[in-house]
C-alpha positions in Angstrom: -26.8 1.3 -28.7 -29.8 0.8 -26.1 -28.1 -2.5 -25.1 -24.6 -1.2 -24.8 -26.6 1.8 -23.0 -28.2 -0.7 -20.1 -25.3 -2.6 -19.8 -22.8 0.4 -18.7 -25.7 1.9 -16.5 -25.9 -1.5 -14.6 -22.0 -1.9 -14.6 -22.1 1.7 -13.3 -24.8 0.9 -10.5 -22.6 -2.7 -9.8 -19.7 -0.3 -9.1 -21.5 2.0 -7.3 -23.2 -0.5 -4.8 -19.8 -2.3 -4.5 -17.9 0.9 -3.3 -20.3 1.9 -0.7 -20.7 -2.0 0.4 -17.1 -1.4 1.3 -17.3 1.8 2.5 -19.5 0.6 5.0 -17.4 -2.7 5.9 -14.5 -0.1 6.7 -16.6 1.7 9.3 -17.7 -1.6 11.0 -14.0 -2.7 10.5 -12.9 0.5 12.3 -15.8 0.4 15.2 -14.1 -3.6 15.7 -10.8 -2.1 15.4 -11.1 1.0 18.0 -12.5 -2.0 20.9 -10.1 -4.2 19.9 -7.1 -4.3 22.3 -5.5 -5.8 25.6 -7.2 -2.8 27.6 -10.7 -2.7 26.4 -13.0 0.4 25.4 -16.4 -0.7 25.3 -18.9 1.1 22.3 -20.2 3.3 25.1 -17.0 4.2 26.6 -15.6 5.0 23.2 -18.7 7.3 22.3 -18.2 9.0 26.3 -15.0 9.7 25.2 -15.3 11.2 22.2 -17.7 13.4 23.4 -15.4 14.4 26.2 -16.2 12.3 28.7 -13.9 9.2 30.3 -11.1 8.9 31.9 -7.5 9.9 31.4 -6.3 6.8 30.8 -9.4 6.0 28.1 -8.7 9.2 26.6 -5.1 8.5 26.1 -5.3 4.6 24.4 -8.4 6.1 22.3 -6.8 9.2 21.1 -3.0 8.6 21.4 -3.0 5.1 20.4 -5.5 3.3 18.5 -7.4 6.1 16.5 -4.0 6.9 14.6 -2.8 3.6 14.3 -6.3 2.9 12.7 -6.4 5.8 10.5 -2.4 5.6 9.5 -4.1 1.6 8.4 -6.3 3.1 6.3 -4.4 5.2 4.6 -1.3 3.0 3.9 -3.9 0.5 2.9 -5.2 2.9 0.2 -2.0 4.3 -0.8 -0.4 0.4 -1.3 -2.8 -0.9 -3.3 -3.7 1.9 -5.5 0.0 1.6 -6.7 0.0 -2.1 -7.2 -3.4 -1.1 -8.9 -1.5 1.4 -11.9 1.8 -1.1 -11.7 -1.0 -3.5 -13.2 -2.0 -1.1 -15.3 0.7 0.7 -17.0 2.6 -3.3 -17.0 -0.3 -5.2 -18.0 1.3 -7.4 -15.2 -0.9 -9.4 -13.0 1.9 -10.0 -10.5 3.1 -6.3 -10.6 3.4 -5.1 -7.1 5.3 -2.7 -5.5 6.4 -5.3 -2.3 7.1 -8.3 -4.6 9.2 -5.9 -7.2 11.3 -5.0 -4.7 9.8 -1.1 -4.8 9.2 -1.5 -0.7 12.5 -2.4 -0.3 14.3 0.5 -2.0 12.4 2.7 -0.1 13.5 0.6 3.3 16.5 0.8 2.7 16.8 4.3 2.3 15.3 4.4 5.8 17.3 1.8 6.9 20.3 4.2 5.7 18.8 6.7 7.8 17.8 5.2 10.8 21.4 4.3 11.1 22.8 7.1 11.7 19.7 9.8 12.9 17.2 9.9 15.3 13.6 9.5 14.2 12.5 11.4 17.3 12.6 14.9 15.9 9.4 16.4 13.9 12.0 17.3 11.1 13.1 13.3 10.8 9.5 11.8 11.1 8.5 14.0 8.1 11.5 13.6 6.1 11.5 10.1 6.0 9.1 9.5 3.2 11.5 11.5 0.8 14.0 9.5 1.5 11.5 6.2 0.7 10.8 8.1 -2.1 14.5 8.7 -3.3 14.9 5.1 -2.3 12.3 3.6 -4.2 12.2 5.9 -7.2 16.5 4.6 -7.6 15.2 1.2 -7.0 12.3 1.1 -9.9 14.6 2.6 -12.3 17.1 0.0 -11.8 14.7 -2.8 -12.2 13.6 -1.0 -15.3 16.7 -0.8 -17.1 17.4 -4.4 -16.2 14.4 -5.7 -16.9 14.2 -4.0 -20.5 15.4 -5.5 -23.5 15.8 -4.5 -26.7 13.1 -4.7 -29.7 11.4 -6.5 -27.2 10.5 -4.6 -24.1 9.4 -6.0 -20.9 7.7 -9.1 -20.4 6.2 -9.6 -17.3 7.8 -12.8 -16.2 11.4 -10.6 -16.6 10.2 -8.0 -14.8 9.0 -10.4 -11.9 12.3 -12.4 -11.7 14.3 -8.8 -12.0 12.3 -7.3 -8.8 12.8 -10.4 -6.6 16.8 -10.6 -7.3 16.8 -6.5 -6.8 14.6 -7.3 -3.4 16.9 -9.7 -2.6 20.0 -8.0 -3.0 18.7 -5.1 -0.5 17.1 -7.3 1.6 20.9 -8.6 2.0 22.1 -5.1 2.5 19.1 -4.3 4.9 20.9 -7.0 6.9 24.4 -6.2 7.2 23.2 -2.2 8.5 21.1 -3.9 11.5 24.0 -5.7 12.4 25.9 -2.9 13.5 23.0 -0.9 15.0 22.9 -0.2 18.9 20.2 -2.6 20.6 17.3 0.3 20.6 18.5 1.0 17.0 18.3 -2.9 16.2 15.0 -3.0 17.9 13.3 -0.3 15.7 14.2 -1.9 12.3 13.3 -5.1 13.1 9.8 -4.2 14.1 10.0 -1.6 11.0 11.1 -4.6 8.9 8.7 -6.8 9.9 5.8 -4.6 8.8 4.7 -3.0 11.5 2.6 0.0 12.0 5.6 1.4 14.1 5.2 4.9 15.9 1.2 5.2 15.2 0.8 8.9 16.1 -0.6 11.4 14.6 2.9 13.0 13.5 2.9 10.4 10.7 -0.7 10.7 9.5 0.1 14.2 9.0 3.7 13.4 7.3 2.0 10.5 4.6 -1.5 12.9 4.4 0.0 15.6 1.9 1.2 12.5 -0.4 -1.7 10.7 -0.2 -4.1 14.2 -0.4 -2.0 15.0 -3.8 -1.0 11.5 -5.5 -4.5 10.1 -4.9 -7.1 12.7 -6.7 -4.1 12.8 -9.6 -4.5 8.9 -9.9 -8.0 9.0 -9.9 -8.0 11.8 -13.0 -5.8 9.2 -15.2 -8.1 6.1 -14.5 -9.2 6.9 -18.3 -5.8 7.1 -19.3 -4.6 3.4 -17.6 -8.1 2.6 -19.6 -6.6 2.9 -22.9 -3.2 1.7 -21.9 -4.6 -2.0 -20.9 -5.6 -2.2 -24.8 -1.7 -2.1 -26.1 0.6 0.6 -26.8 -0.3 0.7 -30.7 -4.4 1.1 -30.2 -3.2 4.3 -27.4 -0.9 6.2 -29.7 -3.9 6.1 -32.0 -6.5 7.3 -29.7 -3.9 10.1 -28.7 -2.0 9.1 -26.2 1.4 9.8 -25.4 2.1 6.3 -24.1 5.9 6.4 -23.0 5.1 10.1 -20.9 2.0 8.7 -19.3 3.6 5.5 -18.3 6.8 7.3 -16.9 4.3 9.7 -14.6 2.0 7.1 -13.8 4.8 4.3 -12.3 6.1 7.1 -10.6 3.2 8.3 -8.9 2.7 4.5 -7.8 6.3 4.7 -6.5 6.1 7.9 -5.0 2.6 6.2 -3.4 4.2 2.9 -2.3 7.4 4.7 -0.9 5.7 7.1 1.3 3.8 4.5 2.7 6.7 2.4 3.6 7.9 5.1 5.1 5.5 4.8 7.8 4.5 1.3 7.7 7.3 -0.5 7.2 7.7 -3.8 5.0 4.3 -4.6 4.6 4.0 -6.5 1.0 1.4 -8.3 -0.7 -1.0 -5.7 -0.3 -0.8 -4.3 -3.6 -1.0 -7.4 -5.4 -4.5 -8.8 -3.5 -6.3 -5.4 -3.0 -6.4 -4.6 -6.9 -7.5 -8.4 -8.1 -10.2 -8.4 -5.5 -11.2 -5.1 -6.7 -11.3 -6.0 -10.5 -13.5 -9.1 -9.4 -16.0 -7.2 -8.3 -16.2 -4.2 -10.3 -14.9 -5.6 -13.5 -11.6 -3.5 -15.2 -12.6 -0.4 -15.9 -10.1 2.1 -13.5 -13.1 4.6 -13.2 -14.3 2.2 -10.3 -11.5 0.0 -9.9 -9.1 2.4 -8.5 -11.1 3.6 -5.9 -12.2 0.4 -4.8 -9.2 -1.3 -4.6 -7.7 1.8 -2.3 -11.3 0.7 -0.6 -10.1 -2.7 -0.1 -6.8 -2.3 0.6 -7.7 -0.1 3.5 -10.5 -2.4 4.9 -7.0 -5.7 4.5 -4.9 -3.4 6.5 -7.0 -2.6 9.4 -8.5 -6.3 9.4 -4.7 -7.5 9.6 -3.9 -4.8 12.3 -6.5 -5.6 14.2 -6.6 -9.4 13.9 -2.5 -8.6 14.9 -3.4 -6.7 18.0 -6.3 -9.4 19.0 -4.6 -13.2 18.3 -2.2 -13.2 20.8 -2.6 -10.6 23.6 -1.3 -8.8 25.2 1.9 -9.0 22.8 1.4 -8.4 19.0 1.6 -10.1 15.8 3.0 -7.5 13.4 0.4 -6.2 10.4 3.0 -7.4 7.8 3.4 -10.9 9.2 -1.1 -11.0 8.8 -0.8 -9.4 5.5 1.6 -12.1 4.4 0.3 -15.0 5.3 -2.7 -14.7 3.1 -0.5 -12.7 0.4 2.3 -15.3 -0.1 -0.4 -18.5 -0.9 -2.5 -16.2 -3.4 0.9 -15.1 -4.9 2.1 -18.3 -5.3 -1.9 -19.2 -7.1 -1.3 -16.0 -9.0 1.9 -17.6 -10.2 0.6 -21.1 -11.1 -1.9 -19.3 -13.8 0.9 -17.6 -15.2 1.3 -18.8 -18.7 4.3 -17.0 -19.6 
C-alpha cells in the first residue's frame, strides 16, 4: 500500500509539473506569436499598447488582428484535441480522430451548405454557424457508426478507420461540386475555409466557439474517471457500475459537438486530435485525470506554433494553419498506422 501510495503521489507531481511546463510554453508561444508578423510589434510596443499607449495603426494589428487570431488558436487547439482525446477513449482506438474519421468534414459541409447560399457577415450567421457544424457532424458520426458496427461483433478499430476515410471522402467529393458553383468571393472563402485556415480571426468568433468550449470542456474534464474505467473493457465497467452504452453515447457526442464547433471557426484543420492526445499520454502516462487537460494544453500550444510558423515562413503572404498542422500530422499518422497490428 505505501509503494502503490509513492508511486501515485509522484505520478501526480509528474502530471502536475508537466501541465504547468506547458502552460508556460503557451505563454512564451503567445509572446512569439503576438511579434510575429509582416508588420512587426516589438515586446515594448506591445506592452505600450496594451497599456494604452501606441499608435492607431499598432492598436488595430494588436487588438483587431493578432490577439484573436491567437486566442481563437488556443481554443480550437483545446477543443480538437480534447475530442480526439475521448474518441480514443470511449474507442480504445489509437487512430480515432475527429479530422481522419471524417467528423471535420460533416461539420464542413454543413457550412459549406451554408456558405452557399448566406452571408457570413451578419452577427446572427457568424454565431450560428457552429450549430450547423454541429448538426453536420453529429449526422456524420452516426453514419460512420451504423456502418462501421457489426453484429455480435462490434467495432473494431481498423473498420471504424477505413469507414471514416470513405465517409470523408465522399463529402470531401460533395464539398467539391458546391465550390464549383460559388461566385469568385464565395469560392475564395471556402477555399481558405477548406484549407484550414483561421479565417475571420475576430473577436465575434471567440465569443461564438467560447460558450461551447466554457460548457463542453469542464463536463469532459468531470468524466475523466469515467473514460478511466472504460479503457479497461466494457465487461470490467458494467461491474464497477457503469452504464457503458449511455456514457459512451454522451461522451462521443460531446467530442463531436467539441470538434464541430471548432470547425466551425477554423476550418479543415485535421490531425490535431490524433497528435495532441499521444503526446499527452507520453508524458503523463493514461490516466484522463491529467491527460485530458494536457492534451487540450498541447493542442493549443500545436495550433498557435502552426499559426504562427504560417504567418512567419513566407511573408508577407501566409501558409494556412491546416497545411502546418498537416505536414507533421500526415507522417506520424501514417507511423501510427504501421504499429497497427490489426
Amino acid at each position: 500500500m505505501v509503494d502503490i501510495s509513492i508511486e501515485e503521489k509522484k505520478k501526480k507531481t509528474r502530471g502536475i509539473t508537466v501541465l504547468s511546463i506547458l502552460s508556460i510554453l503557451i505563454i512564451i508561444t503567445f509572446i512569439i506569436s503576438i511579434n510575429t508578423g509582416y508588420i512587426r510589434l516589438s515586446p515594448i510596443d506591445v506592452i505600450r499598447v496594451l497599456f494604452g499607449g501606441g499608435t492607431d495603426k499598432e492598436k488595430l494589428i494588436l487588438f483587431d488582428f493578432r490577439l484573436p487570431r491567437i486566442v481563437i488558436s488556443i481554443m480550437i487547439g483545446a477543443g480538437l484535441s480534447l475530442s480526439g482525446c475521448i474518441m480514443q477513449g470511449v474507442s480504445r482506438n489509437a487512430l480515432a480522430d475527429p479530422g481522419i474519421l471524417g467528423i471535420n468534414s460533416g461539420a464542413g459541409l454543413m457550412v459549406v451548405l451554408f456558405v452557399s447560399f448566406f452571408s457570413t457577415n451578419s452577427i446572427t450567421s457568424i454565431f450560428f454557424l457552429p450549430f450547423l457544424a454541429l448538426i453536420g457532424a453529429g449526422l456524420t458520426a452516426t453514419l460512420i457508426y451504423v456502418l462501421a458496427y457489426k453484429k455480435h461483433e462490434g467495432i473494431s478499430p481498423t473498420r471504424l478507420l477505413l469507414t471514416g476515410i470513405a465517409v470523408q471522402s465522399a463529402i470531401s467529393a460533395a464539398m467539391i461540386v458546391l465550390t464549383i458553383r460559388l461566385n469568385p468571393e464565395k469560392f475564395k472563402f471556402v477555399s481558405v475555409w477548406l484549407a484550414g485556415s483561421i479565417w475571420e480571426a475576430n473577436w465575434k468568433f471567440v465569443l461564438a466557439l467560447l460558450p461551447w468550449l466554457v460548457i463542453l470542456i469542464p463536463f469532459v474534464f468531470y468524466k475523466a474517471k469515467v473514460l478511466n474505467v472504460m479503457n479497461m473493457g466494457d465487461q470490467i465497467a458494467t461491474g464497477f457500475g457503469v452504464e457503458v452504452e449511455k456514457e459512451r453515447r454522451v461522451l462521443l457526442a460531446s467530442a463531436v459537438a467539441l470538434a464541430g464547433s471548432c470547425v466551425a471557426v477554423s476550418g479543415g484543420i485535421s490531425f490535431v486530435g490524433l497528435i495532441a492526445p499521444h503526446l499527452a499520454r507520453r508524458l503523463v502516462g493514461p490516466k484522463h485525470e491529467f491527460l485530458l487537460p494536457a492534451s487540450a494544453l498541447t493542442g493549443s500550444l500545436l495550433v498557435v506554433v502552426a499559426d504562427t510558423l504560417g504567418r512567419w515562413i513566407v511573408q508577407p503572404s501566409e501558409i494556412p494553419t491546416g497545411i502546418v498542422v498537416a505536414i507533421v500530422g500526415a507522417p506520424y499518422f501514417l507511423y501510427l498506422l504501421a504499429k497497427t497490428k490489426e
